[in-house]
N, C-alpha and C positions, 0 to 999 in steps of 0.2 A: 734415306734412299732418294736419288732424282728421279725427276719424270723426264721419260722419253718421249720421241717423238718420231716415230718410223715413218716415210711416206714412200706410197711407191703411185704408179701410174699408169704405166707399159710395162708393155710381155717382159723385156730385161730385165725392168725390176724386182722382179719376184722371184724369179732365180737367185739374185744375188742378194737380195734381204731378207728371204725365208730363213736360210740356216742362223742369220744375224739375231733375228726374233725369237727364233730356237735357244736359241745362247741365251740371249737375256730373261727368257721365261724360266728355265733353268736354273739361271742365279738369284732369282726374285726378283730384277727390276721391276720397277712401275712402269710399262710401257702402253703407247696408242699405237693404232695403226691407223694411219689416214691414206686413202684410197680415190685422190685426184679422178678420177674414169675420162682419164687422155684413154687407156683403149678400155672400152664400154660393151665392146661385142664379148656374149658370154665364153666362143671361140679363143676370143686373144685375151682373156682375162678371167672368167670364172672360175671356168675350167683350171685352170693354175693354180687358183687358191685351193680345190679341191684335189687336186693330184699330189701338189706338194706339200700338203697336210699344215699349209697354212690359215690360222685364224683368221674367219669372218673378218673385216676390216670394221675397227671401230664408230667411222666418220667414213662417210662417203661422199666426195663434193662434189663429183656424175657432171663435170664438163665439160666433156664429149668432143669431139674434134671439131679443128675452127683452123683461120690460119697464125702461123706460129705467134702473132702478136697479139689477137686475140685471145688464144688458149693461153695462153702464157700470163693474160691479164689476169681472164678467169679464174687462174688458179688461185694468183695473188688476192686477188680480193675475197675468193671464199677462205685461205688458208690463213689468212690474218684474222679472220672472226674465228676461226678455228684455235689457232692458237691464241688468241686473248683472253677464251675460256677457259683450255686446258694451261696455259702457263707453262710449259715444257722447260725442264734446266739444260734441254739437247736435244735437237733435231737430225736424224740422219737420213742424210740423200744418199742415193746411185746415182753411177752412172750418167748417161750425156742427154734424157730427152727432155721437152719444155716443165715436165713438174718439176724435177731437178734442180733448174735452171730460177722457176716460180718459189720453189719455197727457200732454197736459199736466199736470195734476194728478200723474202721476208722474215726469215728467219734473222736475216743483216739489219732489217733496219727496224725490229724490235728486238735490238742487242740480244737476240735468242744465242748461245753457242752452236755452233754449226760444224757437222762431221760428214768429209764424203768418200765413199767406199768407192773405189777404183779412181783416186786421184791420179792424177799427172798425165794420164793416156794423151797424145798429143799427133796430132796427124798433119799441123802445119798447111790445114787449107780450110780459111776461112769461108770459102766457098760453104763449107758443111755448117745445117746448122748446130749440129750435135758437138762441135768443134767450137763455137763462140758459148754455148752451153758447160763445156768443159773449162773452159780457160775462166769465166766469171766465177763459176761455182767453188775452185780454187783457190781464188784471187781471197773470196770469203768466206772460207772456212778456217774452222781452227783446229782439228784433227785431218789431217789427210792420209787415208790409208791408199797405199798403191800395192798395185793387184803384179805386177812387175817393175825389174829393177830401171827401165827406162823410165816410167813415173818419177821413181825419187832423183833419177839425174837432171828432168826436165824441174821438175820442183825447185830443187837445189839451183838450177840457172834462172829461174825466176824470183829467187830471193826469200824463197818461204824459209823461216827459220826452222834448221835440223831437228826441234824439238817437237815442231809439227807432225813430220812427215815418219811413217810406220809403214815400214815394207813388211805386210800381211798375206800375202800368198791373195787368188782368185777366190773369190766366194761364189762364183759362178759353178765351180770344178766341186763345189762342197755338194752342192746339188748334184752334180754329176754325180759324183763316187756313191750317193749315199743311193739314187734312187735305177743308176745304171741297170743293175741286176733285175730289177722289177720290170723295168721295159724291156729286156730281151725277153724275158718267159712271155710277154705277151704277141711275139713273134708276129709286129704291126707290119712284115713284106708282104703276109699271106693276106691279109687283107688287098693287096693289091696283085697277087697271082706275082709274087718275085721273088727271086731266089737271092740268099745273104749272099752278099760280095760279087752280084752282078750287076747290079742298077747306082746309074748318079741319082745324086738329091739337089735340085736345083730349089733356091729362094733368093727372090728379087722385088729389091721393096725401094732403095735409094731415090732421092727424087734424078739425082744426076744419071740416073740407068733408066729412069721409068717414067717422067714425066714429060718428056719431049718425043715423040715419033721417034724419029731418029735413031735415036740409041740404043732403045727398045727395039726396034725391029732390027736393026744388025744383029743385036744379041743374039734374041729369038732365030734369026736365020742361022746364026751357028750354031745354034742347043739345035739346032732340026736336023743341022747334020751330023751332030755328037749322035741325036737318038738313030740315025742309022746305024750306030756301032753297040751301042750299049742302053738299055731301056733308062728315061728319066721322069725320075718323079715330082713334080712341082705345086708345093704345097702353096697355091698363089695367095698374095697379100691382097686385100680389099681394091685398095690403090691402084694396086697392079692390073689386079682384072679386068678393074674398069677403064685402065690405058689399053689394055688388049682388045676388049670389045669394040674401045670407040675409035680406034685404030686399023678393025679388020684385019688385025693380024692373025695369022692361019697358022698351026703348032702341028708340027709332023706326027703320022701315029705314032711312033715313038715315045712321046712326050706323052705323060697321064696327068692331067691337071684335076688339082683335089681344093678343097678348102682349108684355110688353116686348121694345122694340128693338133690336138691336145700336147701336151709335154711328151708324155712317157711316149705315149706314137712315134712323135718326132724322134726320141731320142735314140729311141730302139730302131729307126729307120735309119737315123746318123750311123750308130755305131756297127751297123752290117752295111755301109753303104759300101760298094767301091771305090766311091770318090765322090765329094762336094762341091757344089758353084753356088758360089752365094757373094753379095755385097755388103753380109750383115757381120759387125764385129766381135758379136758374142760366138756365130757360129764361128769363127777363125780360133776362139780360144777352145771353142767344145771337139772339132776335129781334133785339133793337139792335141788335146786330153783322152783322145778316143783313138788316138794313131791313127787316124785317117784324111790320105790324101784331100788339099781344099785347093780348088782355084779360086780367087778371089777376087771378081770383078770389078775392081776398083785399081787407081796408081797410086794408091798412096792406103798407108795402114796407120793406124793409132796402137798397132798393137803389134811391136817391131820381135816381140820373143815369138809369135808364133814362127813367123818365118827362120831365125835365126837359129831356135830350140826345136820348136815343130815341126809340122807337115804342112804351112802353110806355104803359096806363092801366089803375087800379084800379078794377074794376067791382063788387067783392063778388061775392055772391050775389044780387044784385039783378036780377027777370028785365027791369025796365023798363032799365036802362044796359046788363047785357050786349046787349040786342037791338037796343038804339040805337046802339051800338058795331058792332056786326054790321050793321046799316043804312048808318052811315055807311062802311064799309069798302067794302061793296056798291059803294058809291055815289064809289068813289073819292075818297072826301075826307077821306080819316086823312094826320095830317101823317108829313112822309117819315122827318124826325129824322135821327139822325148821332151817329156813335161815340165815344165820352167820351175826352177827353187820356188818352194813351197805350194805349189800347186797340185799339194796331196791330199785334200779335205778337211783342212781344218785349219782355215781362214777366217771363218766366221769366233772360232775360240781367239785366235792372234787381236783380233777388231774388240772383243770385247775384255780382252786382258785389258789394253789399253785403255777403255772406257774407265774398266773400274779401277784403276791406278787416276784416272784423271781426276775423275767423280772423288776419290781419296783425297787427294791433293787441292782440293777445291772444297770439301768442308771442312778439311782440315783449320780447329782453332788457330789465329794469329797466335805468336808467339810477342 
């Protein structure tokens, strides 16, 4: 049997390699779990491992935020002693943040095999860095699973051989389906005095929305006059807060500003929401899956099925379409949209068919 090698680091990640880990405990793999601590706040990460019933992490390499050159070192150099020890016959990454990015690259150049879940996502602006983190992490892997079919087309024009690339449905959505239900009985509005299907769920974390004045405060100035129509909830990023605070920027009553969420809170807050604003890509794929309208603060998407299959739409910064977008929701007339092929819950089984067909074929004796 091989040894795995799971690595996660941020909030995304755990979402989308819990059910993965699931599966392979399941089958009997020999797997680690190694635990980067890119987010180290027991908020944006303990919590997680304990909600979604995933395993303590094996190894914890706690190197805590930096800027992205540095964290990105940090990884590298703990996760190469890491894996020198364990010897993994395969590492799997998520997704787009700097561990991603850190242990592929080590995983490359101690010829480790290398697999990454939610390949191909492509947003065509290099500007992001979650976007040079995708495109490298691709470049060197040797299983790419995509989470939709726009991955395997951008794959396929970059040359990755069709033997690579596995259209596996979201492993994000496996989380969803499995733990949905538990987070509405926990009915996380009344903790805030709100009634289902009246209040927006706003989250902003991007550095292109939050780290310059600027663009943050327009924002902010239209979410002040969304909250005159409709109450908003804004579960603020760490980041964020402290661009608000040192900014003086003033948030209408309207606007309830909390700490980051647990999972199931958030989820059960997604899925009675009225309608989401957010710049983060996972929430564009959890609306979808929740049939609930998303405005999406950004011009550009990596993730082209929400809006096509979904309930997604790309508003910018722009206070005339966010509030037209907020009008028409009002007004009941956002289209209803529908969940992208295979994004039924059971992506993480599709990920590890492939594993152990590969794992097969790879100790298979020479002939």
């Amino acid at each position: 049997m091989i040894k795995i090698c799971n690595v996660v680091g941020a909030r995304p990640n755990f979402m989308k390699m819990t059910p993965i880990v699931h599966e392979l405990e399941r089958r009997g793999f020999q797997q680690t779990l190694v635990h980067t601590g890119q987010h180290y706040d027991a908020r944006m990460s303990d919590v997680f491992f304990d909600e979604l019933g995933m395993p303590k992490p094996d190894v914890f390499l706690g190197v805590g935020s930096d800027s992205h050159a540095k964290q990105t070192a940090a990884i590298m150099v703990a996760f190469e002693s890491t894996c020198q020890e364990l010897r993994p016959d395969l590492v799997i990454v998520s997704g787009d943040v700097n561990s991603t990015l850190a242990a592929a690259l080590v995983a490359a150049k101690l010829q480790i095999p290398l697999a990454h879940v939610e390949a191909g996502l492509r947003s065509f602006d290099r500007a992001m860095p979650e976007e040079v983190n995708r495109v490298v992490t691709d470049r060197l892997s040797d299983l790419l699973f995509a989470s939709e079919e726009s991955g395997v087309t951008h794959l396929r024009h970059e040359g990755v051989p069709e033997k690579q690339i596995h259209l596996v449905g979201n492993c994000m959505v496996d989380s969803l389906v499995k733990h949905r239900d538990a987070s509405l009985l926990r009915s996380p509005w009344k903790e805030f005095n709100l009634e289902p299907g009246s209040y927006a769920l706003l989250t902003l974390h991007r550095p292109s929305n939050v780290d310059e004045d600027g663009p943050l405060r327009a924002i902010m100035a239209t979410v002040n006059r969304v909250a005159e129509r409709l109450p908003v909830l804004f579960p603020v990023h760490p980041r964020t807060r402290d661009r608000l605070n040192r900014g003086g920027i003033v948030t209408a009553p309207g606007i309830r500003l909390t700490d980051p969420l647990p999972y199931l809170t958030f989820l059960g807050l997604m899925a009675r929401a009225k309608c989401v604003l957010t710049d983060s890509g996972g929430i564009q794929e959890e609306t979808t899956a929740l049939g609930v309208p998303c405005l999406t603060l950004r011009e550009n998407t990596e993730r082209p099925a929400t809006i096509s299959c979904g309930t997604n739409r790309l508003v910018g910064n722009d206070p005339a379409q966010i509030e037209a977008g907020i009008a028409e929701i009002l007004a009941d007339r956002w289209p209803t949209g529908s969940r992208p092929p295979l994004w039924d819950g059971r992506a993480a089984v599709r990920v590890v068919d492939v594993i152990e067909a590969w794992a097969g074929k790879r100790q298979a004796p020479l002939l």
